[in-house]
C-alpha positions, 0 to 999 in steps of 0.5 A: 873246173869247180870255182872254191871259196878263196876264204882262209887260204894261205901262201897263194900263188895267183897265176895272172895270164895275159895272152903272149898274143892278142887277136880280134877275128871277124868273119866275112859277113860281119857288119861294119857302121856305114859312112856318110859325109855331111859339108860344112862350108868347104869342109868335108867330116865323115859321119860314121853310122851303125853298130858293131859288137865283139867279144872274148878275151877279158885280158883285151876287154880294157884296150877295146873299151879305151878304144870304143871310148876314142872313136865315139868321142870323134863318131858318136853316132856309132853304136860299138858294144864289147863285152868278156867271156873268154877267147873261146867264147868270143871265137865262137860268137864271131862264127855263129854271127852273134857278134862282128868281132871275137877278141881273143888270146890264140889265133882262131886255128888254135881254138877251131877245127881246121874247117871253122878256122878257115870261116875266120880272118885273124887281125893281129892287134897286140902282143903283151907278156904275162907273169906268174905272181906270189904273194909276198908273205911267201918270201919268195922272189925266183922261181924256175920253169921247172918248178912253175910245171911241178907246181901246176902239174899238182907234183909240189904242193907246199912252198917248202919244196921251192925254198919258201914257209911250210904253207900249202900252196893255192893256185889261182888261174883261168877257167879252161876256155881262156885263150889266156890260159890255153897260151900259158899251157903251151908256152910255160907248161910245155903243152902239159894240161894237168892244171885242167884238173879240177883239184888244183887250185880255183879258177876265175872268168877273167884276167881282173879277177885272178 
């Protein structure tokens, strides 16, 4: 889908989709920082060593970089790097051995063939909501399922057909790859793809930008 230029555009409606569910998946050959122990006195600490480094879903970016930023205070000799791209991206790195772990938004069998998926073990780590937000101009507080669908399916185009100003409406969403987005589609849409078309609204590479 073709990113547009966001100047002058009026009534937007910014679709900010935050996977229903989150998952990091490693395969079975991923690595892993090794332990060692070191004595002091009578106390014996664990000193982890090693790299690990993941990717994917931009919605899970900020949990895993609190929860690098936790474990280096406690093993600093462990080297753990993340980074976004999208759940596609992230599943599909973690199969091809880029990197340890792919986060993303949908389990790996929903983004794979059947005989990748199976290369893949999913660890459920969060679940989170995801809301549909307006822009307050619009005076609107209340939409329904039905009227969110009209919406993405291209059907309504101005806020005047849903009880708001006669302005065009903008959508703002993630690109196709988004695990965030692929959860939207099923769940809200019902399975209907027609926001994957390239003449509705703008899209953008992570939750944060959208």
């Amino acid at each position: 889908m073709k990113k547009r230029t966001l100047k002058l555009m009026v009534g937007a409606i910014v679709i900010a989709m935050v996977g229903s569910v989150m998952v990091g998946c490693g395969n079975a050959s991923g690595g892993a920082p090794a332990n060692d122990s070191k004595t002091e006195g009578t106390k014996t600490e664990a000193t982890v060593k090693g790299s690990i480094t993941m990717s994917g879903s931009s919605a899970l970016l900020p949990l895993m970089e609190k929860t690098i930023e936790t474990f280096n205070k406690k093993y600093p000799d462990a080297e753990i790097g993340a980074q976004a791209g999208g759940s596609g991206t992230g599943l599909t790195q973690v199969l091809d051995g880029t990197v340890n772990i792919g986060n993303s938004d949908v389990f790996a069998e929903e983004k794979l063939d059947a005989a990748k998926a199976k290369e893949l073990v999913d660890h459920k780590v969060v679940a989170q909501g995801f809301g549909i937000v307006v822009s307050k101009s619009l005076g609107i507080d209340n939409l329904t399922s039905a009227q969110i669908k009209d919406i993405f399916s291209g059907k309504v185009t101005n806020w005047k057909e849903v009880g708001g100003p006669d302005k065009a409406i903008l959508l703002i969403h993630r690109t196709a790859g988004s695990g965030t987005r692929a959860t939207f589609e099923k769940t809200v849409l019902g399975g209907d793809k027609s926001a994957e078309n390239e003449a509705l609204g703008v899209t953008q590479d992570s939750n944060g930008a959208v």
